[in-house]
Structure formats: C-alpha cells, structure tokens
C-alpha positions in Angstrom: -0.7 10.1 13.1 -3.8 7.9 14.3 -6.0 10.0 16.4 -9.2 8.5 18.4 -12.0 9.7 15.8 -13.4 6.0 16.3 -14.6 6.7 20.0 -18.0 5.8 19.3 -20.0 5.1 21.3 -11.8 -15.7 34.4 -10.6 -12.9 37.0 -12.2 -15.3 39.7 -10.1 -18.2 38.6 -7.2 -16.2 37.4 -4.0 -18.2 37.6 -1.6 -18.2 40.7 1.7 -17.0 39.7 4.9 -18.9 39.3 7.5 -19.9 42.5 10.1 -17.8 43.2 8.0 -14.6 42.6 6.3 -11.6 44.9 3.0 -11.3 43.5 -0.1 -11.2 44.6 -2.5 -14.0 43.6 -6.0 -12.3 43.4 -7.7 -16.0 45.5 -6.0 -16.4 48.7 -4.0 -12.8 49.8 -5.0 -11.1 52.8 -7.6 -7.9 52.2 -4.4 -5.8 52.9 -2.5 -7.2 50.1 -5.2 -7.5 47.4 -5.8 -3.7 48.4 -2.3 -2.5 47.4 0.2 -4.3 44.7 2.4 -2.3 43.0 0.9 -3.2 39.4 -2.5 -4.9 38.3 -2.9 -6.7 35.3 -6.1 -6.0 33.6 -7.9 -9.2 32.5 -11.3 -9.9 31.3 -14.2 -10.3 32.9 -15.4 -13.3 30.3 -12.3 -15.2 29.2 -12.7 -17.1 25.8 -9.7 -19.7 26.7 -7.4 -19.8 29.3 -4.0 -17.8 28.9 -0.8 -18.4 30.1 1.3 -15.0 29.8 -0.1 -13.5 33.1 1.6 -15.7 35.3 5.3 -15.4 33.6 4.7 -11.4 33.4 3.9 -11.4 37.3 6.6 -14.0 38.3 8.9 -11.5 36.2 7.7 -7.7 38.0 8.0 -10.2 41.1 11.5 -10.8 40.3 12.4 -6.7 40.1 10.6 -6.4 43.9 7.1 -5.7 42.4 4.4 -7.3 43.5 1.4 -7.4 40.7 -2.1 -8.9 40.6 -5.0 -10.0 37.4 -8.2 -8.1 38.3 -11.4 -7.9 35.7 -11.5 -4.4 34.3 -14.2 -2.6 35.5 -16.4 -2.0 38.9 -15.4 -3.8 41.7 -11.7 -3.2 42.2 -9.7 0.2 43.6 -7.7 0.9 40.7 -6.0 3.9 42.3 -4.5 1.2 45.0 -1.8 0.4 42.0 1.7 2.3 40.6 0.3 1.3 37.7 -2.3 -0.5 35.7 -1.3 -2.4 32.7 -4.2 -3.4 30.4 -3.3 -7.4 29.2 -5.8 -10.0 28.5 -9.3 -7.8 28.2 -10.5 -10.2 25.5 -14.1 -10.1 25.8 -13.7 -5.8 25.6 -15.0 -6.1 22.0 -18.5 -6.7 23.5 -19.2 -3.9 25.0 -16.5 -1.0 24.0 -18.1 2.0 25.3 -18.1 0.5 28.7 -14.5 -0.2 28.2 -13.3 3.1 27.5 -15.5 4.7 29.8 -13.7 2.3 32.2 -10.2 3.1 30.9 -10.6 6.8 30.9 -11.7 6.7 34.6 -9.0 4.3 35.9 -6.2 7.0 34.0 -7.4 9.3 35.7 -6.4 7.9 39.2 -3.6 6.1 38.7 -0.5 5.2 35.7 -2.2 3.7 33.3 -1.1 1.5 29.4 -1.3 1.1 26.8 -2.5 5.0 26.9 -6.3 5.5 26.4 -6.2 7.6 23.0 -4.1 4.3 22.1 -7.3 1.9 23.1 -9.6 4.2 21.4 -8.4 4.4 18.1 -6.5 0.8 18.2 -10.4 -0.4 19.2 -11.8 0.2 16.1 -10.2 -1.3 12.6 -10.8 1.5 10.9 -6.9 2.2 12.2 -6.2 0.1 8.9 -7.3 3.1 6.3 -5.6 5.7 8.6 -2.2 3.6 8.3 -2.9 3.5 4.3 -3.8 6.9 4.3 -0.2 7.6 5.5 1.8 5.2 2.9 2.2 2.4 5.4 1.5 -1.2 3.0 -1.8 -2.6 4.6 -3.8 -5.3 3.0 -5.8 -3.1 1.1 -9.4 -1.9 3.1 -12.3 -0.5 3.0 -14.6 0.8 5.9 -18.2 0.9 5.7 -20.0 2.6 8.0 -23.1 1.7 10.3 -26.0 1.8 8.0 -24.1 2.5 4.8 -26.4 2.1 1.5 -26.7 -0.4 -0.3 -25.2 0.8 -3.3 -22.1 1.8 -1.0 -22.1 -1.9 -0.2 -22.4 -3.2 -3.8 -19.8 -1.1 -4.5 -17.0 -2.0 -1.8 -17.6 -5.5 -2.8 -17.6 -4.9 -6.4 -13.7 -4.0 -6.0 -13.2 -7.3 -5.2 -12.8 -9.7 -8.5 -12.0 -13.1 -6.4 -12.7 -14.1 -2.5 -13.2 -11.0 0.3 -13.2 -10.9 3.8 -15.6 -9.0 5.7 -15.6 -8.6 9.4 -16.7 -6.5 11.9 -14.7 -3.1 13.0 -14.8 -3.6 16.5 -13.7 -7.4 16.7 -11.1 -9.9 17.9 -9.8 -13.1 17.3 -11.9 -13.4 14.2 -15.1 -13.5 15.6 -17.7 -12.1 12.9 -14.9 -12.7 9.9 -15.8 -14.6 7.3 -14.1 -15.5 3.9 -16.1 -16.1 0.1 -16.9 -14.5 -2.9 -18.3 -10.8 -2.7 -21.7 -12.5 -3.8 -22.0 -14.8 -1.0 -20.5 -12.3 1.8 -23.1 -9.8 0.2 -25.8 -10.9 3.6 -23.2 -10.9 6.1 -21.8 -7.3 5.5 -25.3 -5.8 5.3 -26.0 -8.1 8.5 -22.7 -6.8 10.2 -23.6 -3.0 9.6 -27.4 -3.5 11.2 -25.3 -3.0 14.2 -21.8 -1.5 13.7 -19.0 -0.3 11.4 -17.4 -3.3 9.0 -14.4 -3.9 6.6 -14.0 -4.7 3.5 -10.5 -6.9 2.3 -9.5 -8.7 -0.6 -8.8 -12.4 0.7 -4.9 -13.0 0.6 -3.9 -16.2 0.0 -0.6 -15.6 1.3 -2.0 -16.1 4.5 -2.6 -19.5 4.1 1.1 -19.9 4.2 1.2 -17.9 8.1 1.5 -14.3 8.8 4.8 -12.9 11.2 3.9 -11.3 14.5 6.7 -8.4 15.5 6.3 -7.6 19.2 7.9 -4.3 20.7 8.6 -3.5 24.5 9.1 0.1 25.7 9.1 1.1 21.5 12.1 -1.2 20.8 11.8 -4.4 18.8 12.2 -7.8 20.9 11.1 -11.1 19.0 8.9 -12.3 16.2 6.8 -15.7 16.3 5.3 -16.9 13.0 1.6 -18.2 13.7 0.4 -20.5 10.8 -3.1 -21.5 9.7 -4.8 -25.1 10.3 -4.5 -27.1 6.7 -7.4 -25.9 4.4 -8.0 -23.0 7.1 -6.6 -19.2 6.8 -7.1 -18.4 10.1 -3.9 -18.4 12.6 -6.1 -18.5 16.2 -5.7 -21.5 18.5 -9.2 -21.5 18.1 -9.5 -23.0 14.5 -6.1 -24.9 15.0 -3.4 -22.7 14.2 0.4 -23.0 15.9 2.8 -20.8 16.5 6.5 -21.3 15.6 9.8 -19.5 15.6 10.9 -17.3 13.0 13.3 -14.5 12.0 12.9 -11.6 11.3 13.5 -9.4 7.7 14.8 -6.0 7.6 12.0 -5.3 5.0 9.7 -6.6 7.6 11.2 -4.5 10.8 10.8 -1.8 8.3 7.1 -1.8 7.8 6.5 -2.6 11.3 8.3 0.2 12.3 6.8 2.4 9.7 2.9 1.5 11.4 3.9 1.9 15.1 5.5 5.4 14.2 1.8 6.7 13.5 1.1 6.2 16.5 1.1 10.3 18.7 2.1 8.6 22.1 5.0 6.1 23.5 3.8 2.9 23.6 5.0 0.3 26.5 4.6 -3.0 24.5 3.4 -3.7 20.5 2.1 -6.3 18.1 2.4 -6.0 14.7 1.0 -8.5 12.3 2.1 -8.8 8.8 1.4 -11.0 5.8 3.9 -11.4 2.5 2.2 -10.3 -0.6 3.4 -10.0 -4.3 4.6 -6.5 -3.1 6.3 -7.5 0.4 5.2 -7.2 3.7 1.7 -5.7 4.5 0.0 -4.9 8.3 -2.5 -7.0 9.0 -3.3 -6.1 12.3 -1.8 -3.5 14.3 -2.3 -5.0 18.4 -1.6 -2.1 21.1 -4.7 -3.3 23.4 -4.6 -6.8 24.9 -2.5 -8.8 22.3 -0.9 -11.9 23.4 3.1 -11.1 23.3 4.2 -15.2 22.9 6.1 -14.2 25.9 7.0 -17.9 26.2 8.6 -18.0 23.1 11.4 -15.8 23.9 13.8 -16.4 27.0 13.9 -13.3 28.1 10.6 -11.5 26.8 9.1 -11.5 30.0 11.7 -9.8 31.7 12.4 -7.6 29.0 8.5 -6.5 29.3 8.7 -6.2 33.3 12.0 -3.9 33.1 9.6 -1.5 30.8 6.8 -1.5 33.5 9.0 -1.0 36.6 10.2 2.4 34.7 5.9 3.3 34.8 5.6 2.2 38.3 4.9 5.7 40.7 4.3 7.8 38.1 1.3 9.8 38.3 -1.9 9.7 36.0 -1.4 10.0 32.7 2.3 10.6 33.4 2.8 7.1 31.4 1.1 8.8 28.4 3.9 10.9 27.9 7.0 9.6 29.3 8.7 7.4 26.6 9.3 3.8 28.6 
C-alpha cells in the first residue's frame, strides 16, 4: 500500500458555468449563495492556463439539483459552508506543498472532503513511483534522491543510466523542472534540483515520443482513456510544449496495470488518472494523478455526468466520512 511518508514539510476570473445548470458562479451570486453551495471545486490560486473541465463538472452536479462553485484553496473562503469539497484544478499546489496540506487537512476536518488527504500527501511527492515498484507494479524504472544526497549518491544514480535520463523534481507538475540529456549533461541540474528538494532519477523512454495512454477512473471504476501525444522532435505530451490529445482504446494488458497501481492505494478514491507508456516489456505507469489531474472530461459524452453521479453519493457526508465510504 502507499502510505504518506512523503509529508515533508484564476479563482477571481473563474469561468461561469454552462446554461441549463444550478450552480453558483463565484462573480455575481448574492453573499447568501456564495456562502452555501452544495459542493466547491477547489481551484488554484495562480492558474498556469485556463481550463475548461470546471464549467462541464458544475453544469453536470447542476444537472442532479446541486449547486457547486470554483474557490482558490486556502484562506479566504468557509469551507465548512459545502457537502463537500472536491479538490480539481490546484495546479500551482506544487509551489508551496506544506501550505497545501496544512490547508487540506484543515478543510477535512470541517466538511467532506476528496480526493482524501493521506491520498494528496503521498500522491504529492513522486517518490509514489518506487513504492508502486517496490510492490511489482511495471513503472518506468526510478530512482529517488534525496534532499542533499552526496555526490557520489548522485554519480551513482546517473551512472545506471548508459543513454539519455530524465531528472526532475519530486514535487512537480506539468513538467516544470524536467529535463531530458545524457547523465553527463543533467549532472548540474540534479545537484541544482536537490539544493532545495527531493528529485528523480529515469532512464529516458523513447516510446514516449510515440504518446503515452491516460486511463481515468470515477468512483474506482474505469470510464475512458485519451491518448496525449508529444509535439514533433518533443517528448513531452503538455499543451504547453504542443502536445494533443486524441481518442484511443483501451488494452486489457493496459486496464491491467492501471488497475494493478490504483489498488496500492489504502483508501477509495472518487476519480483517477493513470498514465502509462509502451515499453519493450508492455505497459509501464508513468504517472499516477489522484490530486488535481485534468480528467479530458470533454472527450467522453458522458464523463462529466458519470463524475457528478460519484460526487452526489459524497454530498452530506460528514468529515472524513468520504475517506472511508467507497463512492
């Protein structure tokens, strides 16, 4: 099981929803109604890019008779005023982490509250990767270094490496502090990286180049896959650097090992992301999203709906309730 033994230490323009649904846009509701939706949606407080999945989740709780709202995690908002608080697009949480989960563990402790916070601690910090490895589940193969490590520790976790590596930061998203190149060039940015913080060594896998699969699960159960593929001469899938996203299907080999990562996981989980990329031995985890991954809920006709049914069943149960009740 992963445990949390990594617990180191555009709200105010968020989109209105779409027609049709009761939801509460955080602008121009009366202080009444801001004060009390049913479910808030837990955004960032520095948004990277816009997003687009808020408004389709909130027209879809709208749709079941809940109202919902975005609201910047952290101070400045009544969390206990919600059924339930549903963390979504807190992409700028990397930043400043202990803040985060000081915030989440406060805000669990007052009202229903998801992904569950032993879930953000230990899904927060990439060293997740070893523990899946540890437990026989195909990851591209990594090694954690960290804060301060040696030199010769270092040395050595690049030595493994005979072609390109990737180093990146443990506590990072959307590839920020990643780079790619031979272990002698990436030599300055992982002792750079671990002035300040845990990091990860990977063997670069070409495969990537070709896309990597993204499984998403509601409520524990598998929904839909998108396929997100690279710029040309790029391995890197985010919009960001020019990546698309596409449909796919979906292998049983690749359900398999999806479903093989998410069982580590102690608690019930309310919605999922699994990343993988084909290697020479099959279908390896990338990435393992439970905190704020985008779900392509536009890909799928019914995705949205499908997520808001698995929040409605949270909705009015009490703190940490959600932790423990299966979706």
């Amino acid at each position: 099981m992963i445990h949390p033994r990594f617990l180191r230490g555009w709200a105010a323009s968020a989109p209105a929803c779409f027609a049709g649904a009761r939801a509460v846009d955080v602008q121009s509701t009366s202080d009444e109604e801001r004060a009390l939706p049913d479910v808030i949606l837990a955004t960032g407080r520095e948004m990277p890019r816009p997003e687009s999945e808020s408004p389709l989740l909130i027209s879809a709780l709208g749709r079941l008779g809940l109202s919902a709202a975005l609201r910047s995690w952290g101070p400045g908002t009544d969390w206990s005023a919600a059924s339930l608080v549903v963390v979504r697009t807190t992409w700028d949480y990397t930043a400043n982490r202990s803040a985060f989960l000081t915030w989440a563990h406060e805000c669990a402790a007052v009202t229903s509250f998801v992904n569950p916070v032993e879930v953000l601690a230990s899904n927060s910090h990439k060293g997740y990767l070893c523990e899946l490895a540890r437990a026989g589940v195909p990851v591209v193969p990594t090694r954690m270094l960290e804060c301060g490590s040696a030199l010769r520790d270092q040395d050595e976790a690049l030595g493994q490496i005979k072609e390109e590596a990737v180093v990146k930061p443990a506590v990072s998203a959307g590839a920020r502090g990643t780079r790619r190149g031979s272990p002698a060039e990436l030599a300055p940015h992982l002792a750079a990286l671990l002035r300040s913080g845990d990091a990860l060594v990977q063997p670069f896998v070409g495969e990537v180049r070709e896309g990597e699969k993204s499984l998403v699960f509601f409520g524990g159960d598998f929904h839909h896959a998108v396929r997100k593929v690279p710029a040309p001469g790029d391995y890197r899938v985010q919009a960001l650097y020019g990546g698309r996203v596409e449909p796919t299907r979906t292998r049983p080999v690749e359900l398999e090992v999806a479903r093989a990562a998410l069982a580590q996981v102690a608690v019930p989980l309310s919605y999922a992301r699994v990343d993988l990329v084909e290697t020479s031995e099959g279908p390896a985890v990338m990435e393992l999203e439970l905190i704020e991954p985008e779900l392509f809920l536009s890909h799928h006709p019914s995705a949205a709906g499908r997520f808001a049914a698995v929040l409605a069943g949270l909705v009015g149960e009490p703190p940490a309730a959600s932790s423990a009740k299966q979706p």
